[in-house]
mmCIF file of the N, C-alpha and C atoms, coordinates in Angstrom:
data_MODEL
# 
_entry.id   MODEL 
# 
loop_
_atom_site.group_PDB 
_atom_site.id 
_atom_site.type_symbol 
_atom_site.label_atom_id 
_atom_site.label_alt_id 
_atom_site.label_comp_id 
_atom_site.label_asym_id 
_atom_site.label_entity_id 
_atom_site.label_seq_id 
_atom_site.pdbx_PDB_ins_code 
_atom_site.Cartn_x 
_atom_site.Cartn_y 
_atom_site.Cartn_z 
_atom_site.occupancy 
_atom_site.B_iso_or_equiv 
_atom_site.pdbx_formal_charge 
_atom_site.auth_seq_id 
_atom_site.auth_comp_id 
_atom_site.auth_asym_id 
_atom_site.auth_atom_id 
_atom_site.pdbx_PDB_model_num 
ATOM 1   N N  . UNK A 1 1  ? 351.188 202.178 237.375 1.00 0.00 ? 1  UNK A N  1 
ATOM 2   C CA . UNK A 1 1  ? 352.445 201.593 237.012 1.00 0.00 ? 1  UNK A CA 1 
ATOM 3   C C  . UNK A 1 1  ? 353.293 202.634 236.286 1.00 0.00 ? 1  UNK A C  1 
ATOM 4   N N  . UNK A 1 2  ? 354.636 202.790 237.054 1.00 0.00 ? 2  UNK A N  1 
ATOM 5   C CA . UNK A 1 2  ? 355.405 203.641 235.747 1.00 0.00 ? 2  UNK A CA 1 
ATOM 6   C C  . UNK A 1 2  ? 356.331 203.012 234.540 1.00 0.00 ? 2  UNK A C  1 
ATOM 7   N N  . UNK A 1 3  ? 355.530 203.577 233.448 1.00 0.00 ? 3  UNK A N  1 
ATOM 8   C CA . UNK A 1 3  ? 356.759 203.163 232.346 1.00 0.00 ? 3  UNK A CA 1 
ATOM 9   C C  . UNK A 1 3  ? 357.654 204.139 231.951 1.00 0.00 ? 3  UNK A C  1 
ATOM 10  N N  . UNK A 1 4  ? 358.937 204.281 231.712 1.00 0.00 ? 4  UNK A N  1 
ATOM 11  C CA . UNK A 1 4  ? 359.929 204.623 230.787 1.00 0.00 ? 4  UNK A CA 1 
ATOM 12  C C  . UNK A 1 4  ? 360.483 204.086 229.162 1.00 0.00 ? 4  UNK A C  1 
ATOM 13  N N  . UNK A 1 5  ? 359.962 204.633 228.139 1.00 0.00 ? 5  UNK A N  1 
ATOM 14  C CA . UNK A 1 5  ? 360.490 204.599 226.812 1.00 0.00 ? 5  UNK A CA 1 
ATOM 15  C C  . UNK A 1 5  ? 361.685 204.622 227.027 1.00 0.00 ? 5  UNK A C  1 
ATOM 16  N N  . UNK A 1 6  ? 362.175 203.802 226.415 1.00 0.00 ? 6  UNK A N  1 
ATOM 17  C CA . UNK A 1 6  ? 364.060 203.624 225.574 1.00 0.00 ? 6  UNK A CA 1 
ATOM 18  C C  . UNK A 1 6  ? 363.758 204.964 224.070 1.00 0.00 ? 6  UNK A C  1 
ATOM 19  N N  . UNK A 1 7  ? 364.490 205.877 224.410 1.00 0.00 ? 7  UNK A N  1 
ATOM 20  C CA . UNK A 1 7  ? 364.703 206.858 223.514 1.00 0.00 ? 7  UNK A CA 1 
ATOM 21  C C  . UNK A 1 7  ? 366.031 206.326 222.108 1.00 0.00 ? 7  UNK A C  1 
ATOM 22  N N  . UNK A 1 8  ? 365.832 206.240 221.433 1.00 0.00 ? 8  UNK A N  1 
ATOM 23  C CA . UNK A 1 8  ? 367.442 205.889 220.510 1.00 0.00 ? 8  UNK A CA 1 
ATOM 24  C C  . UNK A 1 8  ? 368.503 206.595 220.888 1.00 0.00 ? 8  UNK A C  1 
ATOM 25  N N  . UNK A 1 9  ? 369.326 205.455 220.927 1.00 0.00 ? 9  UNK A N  1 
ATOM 26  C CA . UNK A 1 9  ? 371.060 205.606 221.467 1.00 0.00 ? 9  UNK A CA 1 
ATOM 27  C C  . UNK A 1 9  ? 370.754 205.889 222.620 1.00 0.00 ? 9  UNK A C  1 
ATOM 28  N N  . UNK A 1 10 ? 369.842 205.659 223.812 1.00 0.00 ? 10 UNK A N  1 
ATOM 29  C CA . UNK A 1 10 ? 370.294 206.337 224.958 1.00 0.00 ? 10 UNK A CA 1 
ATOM 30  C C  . UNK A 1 10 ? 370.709 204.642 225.541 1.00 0.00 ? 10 UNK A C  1 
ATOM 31  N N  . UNK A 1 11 ? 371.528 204.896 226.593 1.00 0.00 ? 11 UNK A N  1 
ATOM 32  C CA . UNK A 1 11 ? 372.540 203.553 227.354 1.00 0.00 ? 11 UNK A CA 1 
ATOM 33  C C  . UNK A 1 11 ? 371.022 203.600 228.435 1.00 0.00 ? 11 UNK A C  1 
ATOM 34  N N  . UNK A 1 12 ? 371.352 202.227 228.834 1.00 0.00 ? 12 UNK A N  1 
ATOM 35  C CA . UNK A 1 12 ? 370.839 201.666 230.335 1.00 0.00 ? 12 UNK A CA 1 
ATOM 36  C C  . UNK A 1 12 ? 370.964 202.557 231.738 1.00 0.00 ? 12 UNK A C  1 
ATOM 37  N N  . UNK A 1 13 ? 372.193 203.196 231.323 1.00 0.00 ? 13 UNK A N  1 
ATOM 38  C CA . UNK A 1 13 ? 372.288 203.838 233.251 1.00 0.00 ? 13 UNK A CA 1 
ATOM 39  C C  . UNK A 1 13 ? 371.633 205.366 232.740 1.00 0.00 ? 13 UNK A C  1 
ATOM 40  N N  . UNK A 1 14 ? 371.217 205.635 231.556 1.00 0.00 ? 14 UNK A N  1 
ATOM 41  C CA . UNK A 1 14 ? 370.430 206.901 231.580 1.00 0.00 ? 14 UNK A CA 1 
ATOM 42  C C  . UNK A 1 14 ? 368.959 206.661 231.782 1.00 0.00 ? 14 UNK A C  1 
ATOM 43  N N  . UNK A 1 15 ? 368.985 205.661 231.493 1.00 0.00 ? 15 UNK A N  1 
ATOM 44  C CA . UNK A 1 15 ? 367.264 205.125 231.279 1.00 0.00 ? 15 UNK A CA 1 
ATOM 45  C C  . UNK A 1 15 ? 366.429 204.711 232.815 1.00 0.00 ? 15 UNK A C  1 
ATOM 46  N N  . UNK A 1 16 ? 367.626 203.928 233.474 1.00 0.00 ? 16 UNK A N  1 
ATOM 47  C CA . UNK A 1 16 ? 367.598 203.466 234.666 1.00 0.00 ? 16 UNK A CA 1 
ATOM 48  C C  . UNK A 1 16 ? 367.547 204.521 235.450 1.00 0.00 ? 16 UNK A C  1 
ATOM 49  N N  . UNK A 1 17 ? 368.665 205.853 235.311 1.00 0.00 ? 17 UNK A N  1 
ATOM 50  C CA . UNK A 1 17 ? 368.266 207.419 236.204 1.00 0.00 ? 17 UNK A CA 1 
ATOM 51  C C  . UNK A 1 17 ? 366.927 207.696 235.848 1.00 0.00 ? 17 UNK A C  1 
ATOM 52  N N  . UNK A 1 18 ? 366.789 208.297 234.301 1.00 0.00 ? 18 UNK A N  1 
ATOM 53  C CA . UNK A 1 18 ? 365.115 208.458 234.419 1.00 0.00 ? 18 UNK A CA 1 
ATOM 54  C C  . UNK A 1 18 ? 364.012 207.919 235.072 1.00 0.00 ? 18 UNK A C  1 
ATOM 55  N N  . UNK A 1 19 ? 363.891 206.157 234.604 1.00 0.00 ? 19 UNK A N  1 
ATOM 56  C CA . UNK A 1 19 ? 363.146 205.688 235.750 1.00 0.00 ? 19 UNK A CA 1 
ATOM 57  C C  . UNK A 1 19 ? 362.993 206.158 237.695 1.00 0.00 ? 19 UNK A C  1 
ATOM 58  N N  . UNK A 1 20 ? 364.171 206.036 237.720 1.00 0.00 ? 20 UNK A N  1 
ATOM 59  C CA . UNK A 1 20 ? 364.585 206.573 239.031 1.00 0.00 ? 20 UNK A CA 1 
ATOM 60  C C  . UNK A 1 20 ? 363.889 207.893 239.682 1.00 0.00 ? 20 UNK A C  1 
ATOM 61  N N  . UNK A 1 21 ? 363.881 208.706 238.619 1.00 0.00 ? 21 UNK A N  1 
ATOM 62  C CA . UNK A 1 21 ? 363.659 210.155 238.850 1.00 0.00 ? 21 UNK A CA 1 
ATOM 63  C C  . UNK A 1 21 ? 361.726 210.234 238.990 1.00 0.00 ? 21 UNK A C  1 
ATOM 64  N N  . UNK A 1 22 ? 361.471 209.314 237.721 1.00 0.00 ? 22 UNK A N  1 
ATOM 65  C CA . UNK A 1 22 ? 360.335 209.384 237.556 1.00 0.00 ? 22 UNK A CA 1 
ATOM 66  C C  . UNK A 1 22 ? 359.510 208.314 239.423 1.00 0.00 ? 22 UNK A C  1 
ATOM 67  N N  . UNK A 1 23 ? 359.734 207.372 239.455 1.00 0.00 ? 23 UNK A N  1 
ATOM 68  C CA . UNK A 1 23 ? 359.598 206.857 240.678 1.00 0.00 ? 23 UNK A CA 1 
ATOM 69  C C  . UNK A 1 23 ? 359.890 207.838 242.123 1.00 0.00 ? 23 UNK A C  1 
ATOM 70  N N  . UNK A 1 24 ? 360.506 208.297 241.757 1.00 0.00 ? 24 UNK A N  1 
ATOM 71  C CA . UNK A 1 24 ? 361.144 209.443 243.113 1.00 0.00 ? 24 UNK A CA 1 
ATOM 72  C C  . UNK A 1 24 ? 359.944 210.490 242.896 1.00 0.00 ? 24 UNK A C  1 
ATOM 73  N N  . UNK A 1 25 ? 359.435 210.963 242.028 1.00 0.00 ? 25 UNK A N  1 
ATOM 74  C CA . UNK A 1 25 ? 358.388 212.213 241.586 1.00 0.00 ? 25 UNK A CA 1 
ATOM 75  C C  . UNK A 1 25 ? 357.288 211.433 241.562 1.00 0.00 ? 25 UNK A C  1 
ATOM 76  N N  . UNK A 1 26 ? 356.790 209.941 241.523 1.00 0.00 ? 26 UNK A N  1 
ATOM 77  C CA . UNK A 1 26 ? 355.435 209.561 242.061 1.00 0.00 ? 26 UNK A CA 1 
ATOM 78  C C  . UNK A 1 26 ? 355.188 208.997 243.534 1.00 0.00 ? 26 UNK A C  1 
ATOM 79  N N  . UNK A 1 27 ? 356.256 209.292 243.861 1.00 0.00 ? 27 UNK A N  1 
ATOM 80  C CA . UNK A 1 27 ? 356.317 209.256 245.725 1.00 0.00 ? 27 UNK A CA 1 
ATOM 81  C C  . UNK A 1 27 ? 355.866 207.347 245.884 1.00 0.00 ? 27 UNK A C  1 
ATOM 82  N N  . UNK A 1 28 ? 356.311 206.764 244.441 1.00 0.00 ? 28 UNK A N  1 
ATOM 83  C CA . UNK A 1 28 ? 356.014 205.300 245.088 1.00 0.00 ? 28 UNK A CA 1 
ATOM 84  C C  . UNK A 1 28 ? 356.740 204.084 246.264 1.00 0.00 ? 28 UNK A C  1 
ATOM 85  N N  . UNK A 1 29 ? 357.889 204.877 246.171 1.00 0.00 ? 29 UNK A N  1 
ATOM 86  C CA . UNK A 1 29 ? 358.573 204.103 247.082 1.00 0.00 ? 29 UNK A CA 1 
ATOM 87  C C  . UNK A 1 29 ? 358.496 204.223 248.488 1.00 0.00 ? 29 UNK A C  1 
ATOM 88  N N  . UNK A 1 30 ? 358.063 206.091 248.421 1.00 0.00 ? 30 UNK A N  1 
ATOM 89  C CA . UNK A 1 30 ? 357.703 206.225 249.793 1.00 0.00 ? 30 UNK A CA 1 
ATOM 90  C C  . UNK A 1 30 ? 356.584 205.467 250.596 1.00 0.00 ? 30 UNK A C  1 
ATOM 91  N N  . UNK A 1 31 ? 355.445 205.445 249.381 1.00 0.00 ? 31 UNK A N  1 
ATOM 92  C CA . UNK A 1 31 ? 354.192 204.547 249.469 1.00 0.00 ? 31 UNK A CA 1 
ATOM 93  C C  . UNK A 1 31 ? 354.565 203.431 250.234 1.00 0.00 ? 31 UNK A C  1 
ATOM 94  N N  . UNK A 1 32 ? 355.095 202.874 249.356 1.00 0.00 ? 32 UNK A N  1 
ATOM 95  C CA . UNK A 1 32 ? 355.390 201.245 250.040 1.00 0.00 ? 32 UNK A CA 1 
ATOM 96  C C  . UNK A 1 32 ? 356.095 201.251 251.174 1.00 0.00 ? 32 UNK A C  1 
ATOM 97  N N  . UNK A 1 33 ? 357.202 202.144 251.221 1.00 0.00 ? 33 UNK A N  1 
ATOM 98  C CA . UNK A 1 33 ? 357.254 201.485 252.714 1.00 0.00 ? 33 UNK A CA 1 
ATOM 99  C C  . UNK A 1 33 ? 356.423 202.044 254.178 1.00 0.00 ? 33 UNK A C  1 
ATOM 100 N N  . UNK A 1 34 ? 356.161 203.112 253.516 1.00 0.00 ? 34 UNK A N  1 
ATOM 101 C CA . UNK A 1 34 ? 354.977 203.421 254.548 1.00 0.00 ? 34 UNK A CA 1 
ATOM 102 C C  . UNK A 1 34 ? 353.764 202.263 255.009 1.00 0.00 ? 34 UNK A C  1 
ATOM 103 N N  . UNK A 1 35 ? 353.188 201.717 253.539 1.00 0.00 ? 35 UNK A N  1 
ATOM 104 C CA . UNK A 1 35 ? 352.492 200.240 253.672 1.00 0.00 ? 35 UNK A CA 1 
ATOM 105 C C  . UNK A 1 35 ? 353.002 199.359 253.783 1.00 0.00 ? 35 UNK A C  1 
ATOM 106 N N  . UNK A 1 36 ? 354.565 198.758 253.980 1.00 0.00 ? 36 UNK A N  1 
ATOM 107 C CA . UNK A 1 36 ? 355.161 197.959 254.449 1.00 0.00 ? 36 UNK A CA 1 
ATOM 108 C C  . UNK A 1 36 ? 354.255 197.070 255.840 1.00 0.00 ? 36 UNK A C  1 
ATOM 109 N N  . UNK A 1 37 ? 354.554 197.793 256.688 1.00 0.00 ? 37 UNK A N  1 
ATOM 110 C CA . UNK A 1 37 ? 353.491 196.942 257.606 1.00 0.00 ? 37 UNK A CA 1 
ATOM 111 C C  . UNK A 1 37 ? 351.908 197.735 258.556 1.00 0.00 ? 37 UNK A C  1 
ATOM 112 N N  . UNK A 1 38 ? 351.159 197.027 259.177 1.00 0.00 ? 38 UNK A N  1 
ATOM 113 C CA . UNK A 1 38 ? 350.105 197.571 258.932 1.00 0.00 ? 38 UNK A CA 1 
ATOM 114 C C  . UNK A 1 38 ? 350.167 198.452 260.134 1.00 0.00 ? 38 UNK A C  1 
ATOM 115 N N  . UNK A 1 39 ? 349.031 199.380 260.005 1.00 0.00 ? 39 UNK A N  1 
ATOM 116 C CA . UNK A 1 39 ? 349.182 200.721 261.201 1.00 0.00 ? 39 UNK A CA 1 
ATOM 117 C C  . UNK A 1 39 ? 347.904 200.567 262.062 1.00 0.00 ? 39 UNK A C  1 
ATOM 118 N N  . UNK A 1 40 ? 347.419 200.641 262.872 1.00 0.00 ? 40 UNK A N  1 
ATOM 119 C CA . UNK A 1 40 ? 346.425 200.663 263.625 1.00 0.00 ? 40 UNK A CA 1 
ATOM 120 C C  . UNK A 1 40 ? 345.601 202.214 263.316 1.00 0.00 ? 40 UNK A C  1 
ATOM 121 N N  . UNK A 1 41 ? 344.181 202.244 262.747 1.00 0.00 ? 41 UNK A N  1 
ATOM 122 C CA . UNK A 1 41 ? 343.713 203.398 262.744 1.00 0.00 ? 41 UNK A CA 1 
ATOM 123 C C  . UNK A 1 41 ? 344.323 204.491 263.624 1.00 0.00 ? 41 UNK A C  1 
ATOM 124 N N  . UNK A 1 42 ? 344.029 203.934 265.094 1.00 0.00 ? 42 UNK A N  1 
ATOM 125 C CA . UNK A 1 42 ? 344.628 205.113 266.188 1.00 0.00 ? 42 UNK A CA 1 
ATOM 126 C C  . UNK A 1 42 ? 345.523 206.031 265.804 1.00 0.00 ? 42 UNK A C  1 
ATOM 127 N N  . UNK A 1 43 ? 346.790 205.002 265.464 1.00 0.00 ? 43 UNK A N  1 
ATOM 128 C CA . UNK A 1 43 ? 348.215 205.360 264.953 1.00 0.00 ? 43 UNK A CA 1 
ATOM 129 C C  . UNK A 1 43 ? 348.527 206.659 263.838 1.00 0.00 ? 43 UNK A C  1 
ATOM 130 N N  . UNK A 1 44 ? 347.223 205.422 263.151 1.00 0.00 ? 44 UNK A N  1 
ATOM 131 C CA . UNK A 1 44 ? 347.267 206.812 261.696 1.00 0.00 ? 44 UNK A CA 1 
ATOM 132 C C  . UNK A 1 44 ? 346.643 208.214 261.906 1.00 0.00 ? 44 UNK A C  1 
ATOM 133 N N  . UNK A 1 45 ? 345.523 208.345 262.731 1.00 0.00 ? 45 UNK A N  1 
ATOM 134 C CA . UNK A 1 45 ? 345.269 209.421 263.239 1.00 0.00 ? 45 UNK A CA 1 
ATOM 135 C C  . UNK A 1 45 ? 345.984 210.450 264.273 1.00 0.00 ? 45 UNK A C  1 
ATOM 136 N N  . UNK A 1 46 ? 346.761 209.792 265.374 1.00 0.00 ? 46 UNK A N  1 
ATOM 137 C CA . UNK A 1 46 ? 348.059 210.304 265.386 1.00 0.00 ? 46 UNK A CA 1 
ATOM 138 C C  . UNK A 1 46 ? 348.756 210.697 265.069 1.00 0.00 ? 46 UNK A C  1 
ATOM 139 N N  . UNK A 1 47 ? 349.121 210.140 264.240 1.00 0.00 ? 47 UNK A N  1 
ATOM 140 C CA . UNK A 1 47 ? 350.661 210.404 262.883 1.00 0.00 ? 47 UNK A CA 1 
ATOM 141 C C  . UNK A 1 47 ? 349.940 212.030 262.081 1.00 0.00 ? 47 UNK A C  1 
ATOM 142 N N  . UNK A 1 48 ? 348.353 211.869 261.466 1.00 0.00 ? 48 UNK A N  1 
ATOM 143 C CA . UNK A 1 48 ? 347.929 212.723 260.459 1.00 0.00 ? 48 UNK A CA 1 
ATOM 144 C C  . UNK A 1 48 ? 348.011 214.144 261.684 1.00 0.00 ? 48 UNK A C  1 
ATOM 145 N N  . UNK A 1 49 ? 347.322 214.111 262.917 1.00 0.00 ? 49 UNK A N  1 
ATOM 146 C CA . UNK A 1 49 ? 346.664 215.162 263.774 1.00 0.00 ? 49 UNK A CA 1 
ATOM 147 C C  . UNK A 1 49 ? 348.909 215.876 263.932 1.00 0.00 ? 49 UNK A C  1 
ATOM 148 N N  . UNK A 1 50 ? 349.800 214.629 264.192 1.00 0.00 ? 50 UNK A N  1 
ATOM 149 C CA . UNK A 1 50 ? 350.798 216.008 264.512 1.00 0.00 ? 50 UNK A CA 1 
ATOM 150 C C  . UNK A 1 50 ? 351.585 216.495 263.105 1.00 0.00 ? 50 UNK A C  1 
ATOM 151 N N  . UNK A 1 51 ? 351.434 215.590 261.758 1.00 0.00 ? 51 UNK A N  1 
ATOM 152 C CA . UNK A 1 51 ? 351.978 216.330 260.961 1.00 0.00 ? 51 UNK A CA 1 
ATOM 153 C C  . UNK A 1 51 ? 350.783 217.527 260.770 1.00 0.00 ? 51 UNK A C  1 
ATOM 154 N N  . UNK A 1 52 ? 349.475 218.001 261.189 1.00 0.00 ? 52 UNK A N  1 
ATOM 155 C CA . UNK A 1 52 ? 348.904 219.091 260.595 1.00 0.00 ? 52 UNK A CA 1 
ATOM 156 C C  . UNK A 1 52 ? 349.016 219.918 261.754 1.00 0.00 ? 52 UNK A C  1 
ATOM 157 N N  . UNK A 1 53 ? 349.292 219.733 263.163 1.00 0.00 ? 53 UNK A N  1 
ATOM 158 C CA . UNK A 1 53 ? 350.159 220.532 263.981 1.00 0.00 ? 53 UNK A CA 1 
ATOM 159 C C  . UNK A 1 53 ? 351.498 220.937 263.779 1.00 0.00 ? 53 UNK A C  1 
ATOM 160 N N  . UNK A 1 54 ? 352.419 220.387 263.092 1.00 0.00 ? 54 UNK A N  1 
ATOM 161 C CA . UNK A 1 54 ? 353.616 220.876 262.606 1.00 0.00 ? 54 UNK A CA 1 
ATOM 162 C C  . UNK A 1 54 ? 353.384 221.710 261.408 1.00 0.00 ? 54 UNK A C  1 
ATOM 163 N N  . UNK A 1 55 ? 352.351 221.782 260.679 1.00 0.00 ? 55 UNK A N  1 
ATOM 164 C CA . UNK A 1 55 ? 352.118 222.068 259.520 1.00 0.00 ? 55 UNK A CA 1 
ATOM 165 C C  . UNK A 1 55 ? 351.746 223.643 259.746 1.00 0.00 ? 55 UNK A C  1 
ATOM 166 N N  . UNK A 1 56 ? 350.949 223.761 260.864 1.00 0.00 ? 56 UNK A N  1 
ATOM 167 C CA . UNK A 1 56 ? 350.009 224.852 261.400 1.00 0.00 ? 56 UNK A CA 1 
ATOM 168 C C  . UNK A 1 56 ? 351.605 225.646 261.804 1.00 0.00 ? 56 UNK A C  1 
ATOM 169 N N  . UNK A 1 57 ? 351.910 225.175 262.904 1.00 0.00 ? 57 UNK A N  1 
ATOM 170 C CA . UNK A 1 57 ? 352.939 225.732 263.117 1.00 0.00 ? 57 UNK A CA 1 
ATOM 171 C C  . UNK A 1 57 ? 354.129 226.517 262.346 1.00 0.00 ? 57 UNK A C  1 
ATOM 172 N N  . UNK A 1 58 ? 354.247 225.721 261.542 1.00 0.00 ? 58 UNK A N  1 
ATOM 173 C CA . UNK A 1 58 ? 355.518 226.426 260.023 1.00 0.00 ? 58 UNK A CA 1 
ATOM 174 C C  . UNK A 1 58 ? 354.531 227.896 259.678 1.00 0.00 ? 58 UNK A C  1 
ATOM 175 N N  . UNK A 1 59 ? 353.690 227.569 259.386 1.00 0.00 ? 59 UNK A N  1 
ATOM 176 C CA . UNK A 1 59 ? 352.669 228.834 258.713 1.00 0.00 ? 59 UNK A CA 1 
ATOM 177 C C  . UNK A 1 59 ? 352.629 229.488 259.583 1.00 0.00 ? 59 UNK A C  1 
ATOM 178 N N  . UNK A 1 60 ? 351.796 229.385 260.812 1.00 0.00 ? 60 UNK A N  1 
ATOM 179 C CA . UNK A 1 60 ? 352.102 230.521 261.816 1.00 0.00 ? 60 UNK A CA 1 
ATOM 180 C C  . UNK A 1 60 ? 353.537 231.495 262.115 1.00 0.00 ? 60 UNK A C  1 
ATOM 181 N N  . UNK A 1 61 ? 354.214 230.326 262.278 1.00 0.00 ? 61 UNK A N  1 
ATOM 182 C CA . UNK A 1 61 ? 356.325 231.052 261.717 1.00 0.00 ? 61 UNK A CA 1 
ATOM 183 C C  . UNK A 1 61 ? 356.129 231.943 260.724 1.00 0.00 ? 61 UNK A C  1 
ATOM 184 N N  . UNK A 1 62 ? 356.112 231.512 259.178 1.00 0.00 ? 62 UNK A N  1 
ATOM 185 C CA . UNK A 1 62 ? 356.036 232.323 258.652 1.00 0.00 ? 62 UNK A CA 1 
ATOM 186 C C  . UNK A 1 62 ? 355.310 233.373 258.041 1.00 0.00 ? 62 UNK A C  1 
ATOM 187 N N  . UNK A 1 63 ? 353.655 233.259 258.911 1.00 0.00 ? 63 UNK A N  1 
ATOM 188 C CA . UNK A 1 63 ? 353.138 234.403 258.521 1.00 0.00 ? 63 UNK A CA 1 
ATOM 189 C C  . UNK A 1 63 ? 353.972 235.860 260.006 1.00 0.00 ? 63 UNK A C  1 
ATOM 190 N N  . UNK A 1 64 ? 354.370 235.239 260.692 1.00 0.00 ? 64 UNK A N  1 
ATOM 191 C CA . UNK A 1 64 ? 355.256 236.247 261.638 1.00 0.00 ? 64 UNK A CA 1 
ATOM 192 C C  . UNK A 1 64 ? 356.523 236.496 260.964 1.00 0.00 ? 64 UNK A C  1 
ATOM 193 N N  . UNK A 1 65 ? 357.116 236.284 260.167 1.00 0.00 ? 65 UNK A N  1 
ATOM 194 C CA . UNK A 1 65 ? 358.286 236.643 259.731 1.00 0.00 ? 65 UNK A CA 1 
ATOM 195 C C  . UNK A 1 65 ? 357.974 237.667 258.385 1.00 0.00 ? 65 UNK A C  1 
ATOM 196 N N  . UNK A 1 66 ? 356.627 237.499 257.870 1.00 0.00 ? 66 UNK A N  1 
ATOM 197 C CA . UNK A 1 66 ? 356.309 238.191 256.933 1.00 0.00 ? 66 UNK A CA 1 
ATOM 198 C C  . UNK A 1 66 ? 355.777 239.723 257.533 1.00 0.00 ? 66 UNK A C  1 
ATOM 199 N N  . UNK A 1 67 ? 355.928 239.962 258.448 1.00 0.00 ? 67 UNK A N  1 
ATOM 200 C CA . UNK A 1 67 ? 355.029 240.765 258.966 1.00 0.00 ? 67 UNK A CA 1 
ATOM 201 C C  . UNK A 1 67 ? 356.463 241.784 259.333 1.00 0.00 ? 67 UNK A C  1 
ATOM 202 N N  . UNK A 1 68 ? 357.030 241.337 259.793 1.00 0.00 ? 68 UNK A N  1 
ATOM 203 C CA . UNK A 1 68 ? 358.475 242.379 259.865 1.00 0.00 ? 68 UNK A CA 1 
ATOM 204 C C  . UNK A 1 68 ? 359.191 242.717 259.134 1.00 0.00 ? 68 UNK A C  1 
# 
């Protein structure tokens, strides 16, 4: 769960950004809607096998760009 302290004198729409910021930096929102609805194993193994083919790929890029 994230909490945010009320610091003295700080207003609502600073407190409400912090929260914000802090939620955005525990990747929870992404969470949820990713678990929004359910995935079929298959799916998820799919999904994992081409983001670590895209992943492979970037690195391969830039270990060739390092090289020149």
């Amino acid at each position: 769960m994230t909490k945010v302290i009320i610091d003295d004198g700080e207003s609502f729409d600073s407190l409400l950004r912090r929260f914000n910021k802090k939620v955005q930096r525990d990747r929870i929102m992404s969470e949820a809607r990713r678990r929004r609805f359910f995935e079929k194993p298959s799916i998820v193994r799919k999904r994992k096998k081409a983001a670590k083919l895209r992943k492979s790929r970037r690195q391969t890029y830039r270990d060739q760009q390092a090289h020149y």
